[in-house]
C-alpha positions, 0 to 999 in steps of 0.5 A, spaced: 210 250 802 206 257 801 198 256 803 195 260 797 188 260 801 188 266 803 190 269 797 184 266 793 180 268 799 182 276 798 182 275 790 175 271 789 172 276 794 175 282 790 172 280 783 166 278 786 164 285 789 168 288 782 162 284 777 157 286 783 158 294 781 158 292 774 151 289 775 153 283 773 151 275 773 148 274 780 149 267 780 156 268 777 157 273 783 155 267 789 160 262 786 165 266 787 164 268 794 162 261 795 168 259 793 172 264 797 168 263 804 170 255 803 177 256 800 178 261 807 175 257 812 174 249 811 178 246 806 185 244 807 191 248 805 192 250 797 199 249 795 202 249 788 202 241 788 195 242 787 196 246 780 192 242 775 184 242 774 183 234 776 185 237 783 182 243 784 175 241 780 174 236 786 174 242 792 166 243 792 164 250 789 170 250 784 168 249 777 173 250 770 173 257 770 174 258 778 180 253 777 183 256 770 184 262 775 188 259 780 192 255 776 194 262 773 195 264 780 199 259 782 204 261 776 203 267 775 202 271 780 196 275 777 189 273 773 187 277 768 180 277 768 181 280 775 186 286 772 181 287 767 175 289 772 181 293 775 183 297 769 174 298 768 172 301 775 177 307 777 180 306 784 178 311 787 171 307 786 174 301 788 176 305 795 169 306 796 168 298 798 172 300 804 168 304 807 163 301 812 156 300 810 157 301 803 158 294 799 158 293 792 150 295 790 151 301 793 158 303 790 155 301 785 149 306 785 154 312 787 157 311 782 151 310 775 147 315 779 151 321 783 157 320 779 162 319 785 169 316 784 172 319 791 171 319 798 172 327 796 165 327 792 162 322 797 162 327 802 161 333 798 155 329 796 153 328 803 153 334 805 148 338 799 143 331 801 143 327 794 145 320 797 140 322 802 135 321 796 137 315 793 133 310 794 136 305 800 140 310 803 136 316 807 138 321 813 141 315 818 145 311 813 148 318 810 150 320 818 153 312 819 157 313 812 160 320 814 161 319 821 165 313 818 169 318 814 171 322 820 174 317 824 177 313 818 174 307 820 175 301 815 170 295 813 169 289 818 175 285 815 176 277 817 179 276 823 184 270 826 180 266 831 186 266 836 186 274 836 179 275 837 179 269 843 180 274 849 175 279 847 171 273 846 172 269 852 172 277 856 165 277 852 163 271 856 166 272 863 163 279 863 156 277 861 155 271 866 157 275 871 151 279 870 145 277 875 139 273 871 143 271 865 142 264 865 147 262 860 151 265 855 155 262 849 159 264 843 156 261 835 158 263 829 165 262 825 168 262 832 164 257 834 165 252 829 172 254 831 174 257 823 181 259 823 178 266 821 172 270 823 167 276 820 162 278 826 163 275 833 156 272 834 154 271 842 147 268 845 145 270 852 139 267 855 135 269 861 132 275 864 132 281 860 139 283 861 141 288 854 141 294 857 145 292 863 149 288 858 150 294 854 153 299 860 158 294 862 161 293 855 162 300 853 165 301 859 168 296 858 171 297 851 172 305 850 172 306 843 167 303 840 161 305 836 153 303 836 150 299 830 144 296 834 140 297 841 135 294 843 132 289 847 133 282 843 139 285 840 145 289 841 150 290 836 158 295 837 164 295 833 170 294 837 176 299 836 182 298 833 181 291 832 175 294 828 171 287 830 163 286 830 160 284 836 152 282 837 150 280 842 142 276 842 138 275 848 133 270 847 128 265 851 130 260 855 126 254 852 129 257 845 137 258 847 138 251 844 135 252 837 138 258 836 145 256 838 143 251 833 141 257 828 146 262 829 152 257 830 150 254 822 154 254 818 148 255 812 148 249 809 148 244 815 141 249 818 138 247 810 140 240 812 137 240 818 131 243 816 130 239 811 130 232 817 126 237 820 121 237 815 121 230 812 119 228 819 113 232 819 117 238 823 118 246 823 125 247 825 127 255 826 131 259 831 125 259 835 125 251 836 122 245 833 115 245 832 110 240 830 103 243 828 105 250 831 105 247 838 113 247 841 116 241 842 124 241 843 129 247 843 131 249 850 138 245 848 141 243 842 141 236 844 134 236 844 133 238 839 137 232 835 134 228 840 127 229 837 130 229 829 133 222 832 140 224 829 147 223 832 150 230 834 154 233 831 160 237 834 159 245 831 166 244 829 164 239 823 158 243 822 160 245 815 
């Protein structure tokens, strides 16, 4: 029987970023991503058994109306209040959200303020220096949107985990083998073990390593473009797979918090701080802290040992 998870992955997500252009409800927006994200990574498959509201209403993040939309899905093949946010935003504006670096906000300015519906007028625009003037964009952001233009890059899309795992596990076999690297671990998604992914997380600990770490895998990996560059954080666009890899570099007496941090997801870091702090701790991605002074963080077994909590495996950190 048909998983319907994807689709309302890509269906909520869609009407998210639509609503978004329209300046609408923000809240109204964050329930759908919200809902999209736990349809897509965490739930169990959605099939049409599961076609009435008492079914659907159980699953966290789903209310009426987000439930109203599935059944009409699941029956009929379509949702009208998505189709009605088509007919009102051209397509070739909603093309522009699949350009890197512009989301919905910025489609959205495009749009109200320079009046550009096409790739056509985006580049046009570009070249006499008006997106330049808008404020968020400037000189640097206009050069990444045309260069993404040029080489027909597509945005970031979601991946399945088991085709992104051999990058990652050369990733990994590559950094360790790099003199002074202590440690060196997948987060994320990926770690959690998500079906799917967006970016590739990956932390690193030990010597100052990013420099040589960046050389090996541009050598590595041939058709590639920068995002980040720097000594704490290096950043790249893998081609054609069109998969972002950061990569971090943090000290050693904090590697366990920050994979903590940056394995997540969101809500099990907010339960995680809230322990923290109701026993009269600081909690981040640079480690547990009590009264500014370093108490744990070097792994992350330590660091639930300090809260007294059992560890939990990343893949049930949801």
């Amino acid at each position: 029987m048909k998983s319907y998870n994807e689709d309302f992955y890509q269906l909520f997500s869609e009407i998210a970023d639509l609503m978004a252009i329209k300046n609408e409800n923000s809240f109204k927006i964050r329930a759908y991503r919200s809902a999209a994200m736990r349809l897509k990574e965490d739930f169990r498959p959605i099939t049409k058994k599961d076609a009435n509201k008492v079914t659907l209403k159980a699953i966290p993040r789903i209310g009426d109306a987000l439930a109203d939309k599935m059944i009409q899905y699941m029956k009929e093949g379509k949702i009208d209040y998505l189709e009605r946010l088509r007919k009102e935003i051209p397509k070739p504006v909603r093309d522009l959200l699949n350009i890197p670096h512009l989301g919905p906000n910025r489609v959205r300015d495009l749009y109200i303020n320079l009046g550009i519906k096409s790739k056509a007028d985006l580049k046009k625009h570009a070249k006499n220096g008006q997106i330049a003037d808008l404020p968020g964009f400037g000189d640097k952001l206009v050069e990444s949107i045309t260069n993404a233009l040029k080489t027909g890059q597509k945005k970031k899309k979601r991946h399945n985990r088991a085709n992104v795992k051999p990058i990652a596990e050369k990733i990994i076999k590559l950094i360790k083998g790099i003199k002074g690297v202590k440690s060196a671990e997948t987060a994320g998604s990926y770690r959690r073990k998500a079906k799917t992914i967006g970016d590739l997380d990956i932390l690193v600990s030990g010597k100052p390593v990013a420099k040589q770490t960046e050389k090996l895998l541009y050598k590595t990996f041939k058709t590639t473009t920068t995002l980040a560059s720097g000594e704490t954080k290096i950043a790249f666009m893998i081609f054609p797979e069109n998969l972002q890899v950061d990569i971090r570099f943090v000290p050693e007496e904090s590697y366990g918090a920050a994979l903590l941090y940056f394995t997540g997801s969101k809500e099990f870091n907010v339960m995680m701080r809230k322990q923290a702090i109701e026993k009269g701790y600081l909690l981040n991605e640079y480690g547990l802290f009590e009264d500014g002074e370093h108490i744990a963080g070097r792994t992350e077994e330590e660091v639930f040992k300090k809260l007294d909590l059992p560890i939990t495996l990343p893949k049930r950190r949801k």
